[in-house]
C-alpha positions in Angstrom: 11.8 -19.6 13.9 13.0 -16.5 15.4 13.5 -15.1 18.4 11.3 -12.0 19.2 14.3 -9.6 20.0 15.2 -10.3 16.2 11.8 -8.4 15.2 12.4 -5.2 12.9 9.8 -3.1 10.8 9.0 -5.1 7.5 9.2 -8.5 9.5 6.4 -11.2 8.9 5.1 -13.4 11.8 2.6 -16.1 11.9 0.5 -16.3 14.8 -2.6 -18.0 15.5 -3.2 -19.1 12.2 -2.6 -15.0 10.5 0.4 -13.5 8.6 1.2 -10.1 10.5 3.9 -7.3 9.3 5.8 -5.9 12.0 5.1 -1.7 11.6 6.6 -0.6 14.9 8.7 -1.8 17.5 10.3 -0.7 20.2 12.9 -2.9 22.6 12.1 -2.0 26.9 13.9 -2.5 29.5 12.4 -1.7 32.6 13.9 -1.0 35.9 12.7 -4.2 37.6 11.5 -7.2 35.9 12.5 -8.6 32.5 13.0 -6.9 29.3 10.5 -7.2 26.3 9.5 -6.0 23.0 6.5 -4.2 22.1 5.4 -4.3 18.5 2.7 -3.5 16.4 1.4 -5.8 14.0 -0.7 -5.0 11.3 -2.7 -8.3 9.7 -2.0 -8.9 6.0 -5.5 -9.9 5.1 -7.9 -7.4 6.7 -5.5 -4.4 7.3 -5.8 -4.4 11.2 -3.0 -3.1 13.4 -2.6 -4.6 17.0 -0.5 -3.8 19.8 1.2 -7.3 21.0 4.3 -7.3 23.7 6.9 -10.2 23.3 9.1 -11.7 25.9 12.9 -11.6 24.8 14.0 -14.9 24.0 10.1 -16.1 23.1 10.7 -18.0 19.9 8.6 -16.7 16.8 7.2 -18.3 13.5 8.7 -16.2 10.9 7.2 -16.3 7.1 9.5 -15.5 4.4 8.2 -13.2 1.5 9.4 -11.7 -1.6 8.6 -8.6 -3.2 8.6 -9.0 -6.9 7.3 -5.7 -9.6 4.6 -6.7 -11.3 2.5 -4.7 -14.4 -0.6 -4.4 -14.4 -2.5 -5.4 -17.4 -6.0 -5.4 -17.5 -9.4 -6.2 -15.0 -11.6 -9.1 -15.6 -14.1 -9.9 -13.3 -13.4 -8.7 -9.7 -9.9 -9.5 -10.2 -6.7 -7.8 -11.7 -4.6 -9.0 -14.0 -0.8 -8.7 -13.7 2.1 -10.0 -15.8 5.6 -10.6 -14.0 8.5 -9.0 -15.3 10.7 -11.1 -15.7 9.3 -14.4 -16.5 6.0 -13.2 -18.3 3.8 -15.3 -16.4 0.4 -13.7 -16.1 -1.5 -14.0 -12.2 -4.8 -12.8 -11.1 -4.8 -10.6 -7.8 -8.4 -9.8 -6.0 -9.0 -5.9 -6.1 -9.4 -5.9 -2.6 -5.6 -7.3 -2.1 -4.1 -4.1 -3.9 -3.5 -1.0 -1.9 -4.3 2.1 -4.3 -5.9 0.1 -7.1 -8.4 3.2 -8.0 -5.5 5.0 -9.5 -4.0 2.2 -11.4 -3.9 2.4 -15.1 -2.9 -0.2 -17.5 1.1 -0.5 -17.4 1.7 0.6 -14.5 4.2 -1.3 -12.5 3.2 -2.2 -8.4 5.0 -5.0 -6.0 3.8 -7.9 -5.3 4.3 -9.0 -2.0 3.7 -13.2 -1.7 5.1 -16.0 1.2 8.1 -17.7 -0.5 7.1 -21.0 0.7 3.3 -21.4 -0.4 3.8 -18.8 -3.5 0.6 -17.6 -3.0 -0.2 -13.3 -3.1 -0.3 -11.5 0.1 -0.8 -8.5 -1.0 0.1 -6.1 -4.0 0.9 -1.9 -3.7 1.3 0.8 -5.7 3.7 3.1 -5.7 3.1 6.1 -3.2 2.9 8.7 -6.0 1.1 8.2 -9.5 0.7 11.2 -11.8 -3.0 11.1 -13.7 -4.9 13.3 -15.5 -7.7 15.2 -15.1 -10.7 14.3 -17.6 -13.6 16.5 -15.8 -14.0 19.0 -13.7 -15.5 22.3 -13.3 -13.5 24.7 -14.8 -11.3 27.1 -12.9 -10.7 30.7 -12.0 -7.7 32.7 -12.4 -5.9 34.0 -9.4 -8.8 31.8 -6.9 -5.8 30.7 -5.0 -6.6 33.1 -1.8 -8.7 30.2 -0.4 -8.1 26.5 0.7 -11.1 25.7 -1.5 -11.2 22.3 -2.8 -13.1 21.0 -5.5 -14.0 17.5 -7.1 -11.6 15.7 -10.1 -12.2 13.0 -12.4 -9.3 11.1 -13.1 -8.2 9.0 -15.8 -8.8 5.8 -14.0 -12.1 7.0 -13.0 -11.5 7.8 -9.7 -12.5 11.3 -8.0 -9.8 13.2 -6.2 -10.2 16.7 -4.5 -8.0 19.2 -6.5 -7.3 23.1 -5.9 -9.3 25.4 -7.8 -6.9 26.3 -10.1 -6.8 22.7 -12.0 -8.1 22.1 -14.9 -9.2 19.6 -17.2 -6.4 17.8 -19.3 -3.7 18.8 -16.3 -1.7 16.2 -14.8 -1.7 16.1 -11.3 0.3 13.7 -8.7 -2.0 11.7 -6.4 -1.0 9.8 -3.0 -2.5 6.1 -3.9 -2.6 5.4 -0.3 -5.6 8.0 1.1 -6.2 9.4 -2.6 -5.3 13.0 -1.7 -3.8 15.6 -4.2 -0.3 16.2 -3.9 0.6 18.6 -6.3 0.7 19.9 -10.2 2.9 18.3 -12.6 3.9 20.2 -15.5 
């Protein structure tokens, strides 16, 4: 248990029945009455954020989790297949429990987020930034940089990302897993 003064970004809660991440929080202290904490949470299993207000002293269930890097090895079945670094052991994750899983390629190393006391997965991430390259896409014009035009990319996962006109196919580019967005050229 902990107290809900104690909350910081990156802190897990149980309450009624759901694991939440702590995202924001901010500690008030109004003129009159007594001070509080307003947080938002954002639920581990379907991703939504709420806005919850906490009385200081109001005693908390607090979940202990552990981030371990995990590679990713192959898909079977609607699940993905990752092996832990350090003790080889292999674990299937649901697709839908890892955050940028259309960029993933096999080797590639994300963290595995799980509660310490049941051992079981909360959720697993990818890093922010994953270079991939480009298998198809229409081919480019020099010097068509004037514009903001984007234009569809197939990636080496499979995925499609909008890239400038200027890319081509065989480039590497850098993509942001979480929203899928180009971020730049990487030579």
């Amino acid at each position: 248990m902990i107290n809900a003064q104690d909350i910081k970004n990156g802190t897990c809660i149980r309450m009624d029945g759901r694991l939440y991440f702590c995202v924001e929080f901010l500690h008030v202290k109004p003129g009159k009455g007594n001070t509080f904490m307003r947080t938002k949470l954002k639920d581990v299993v379907d991703g939504r954020v709420l806005e919850r207000r906490f009385n200081i002293g109001e005693k908390l269930e607090d979940v202990r989790v552990e981030r371990r890097p995990y590679q990713y090895l192959y898909q079977e079945g609607g699940d993905d297949i990752f092996m832990n670094n350090e003790t080889f052991e292999q674990i299937p994750i649901a697709k839908d429990l890892v955050t940028g899983s259309d960029f993933m390629k096999e080797g590639d190393t994300v963290e595995v987020v799980s509660d310490a006391s049941t051992d079981t997965v909360l959720y697993a991430e990818m890093p922010v930034k994953t270079v991939l390259k480009v298998t198809y896409t229409e081919p480019g014009l020099k010097g068509d940089t004037a514009t903001n035009t984007l234009k569809p990319a197939t990636v080496e996962t499979g995925a499609t990302v909008k890239v400038p006109l200027f890319i081509n196919e065989g480039e590497l580019i850098e993509v942001d897993t979480r929203d899928g967005s180009y971020v730049g050229r990487v030579k």
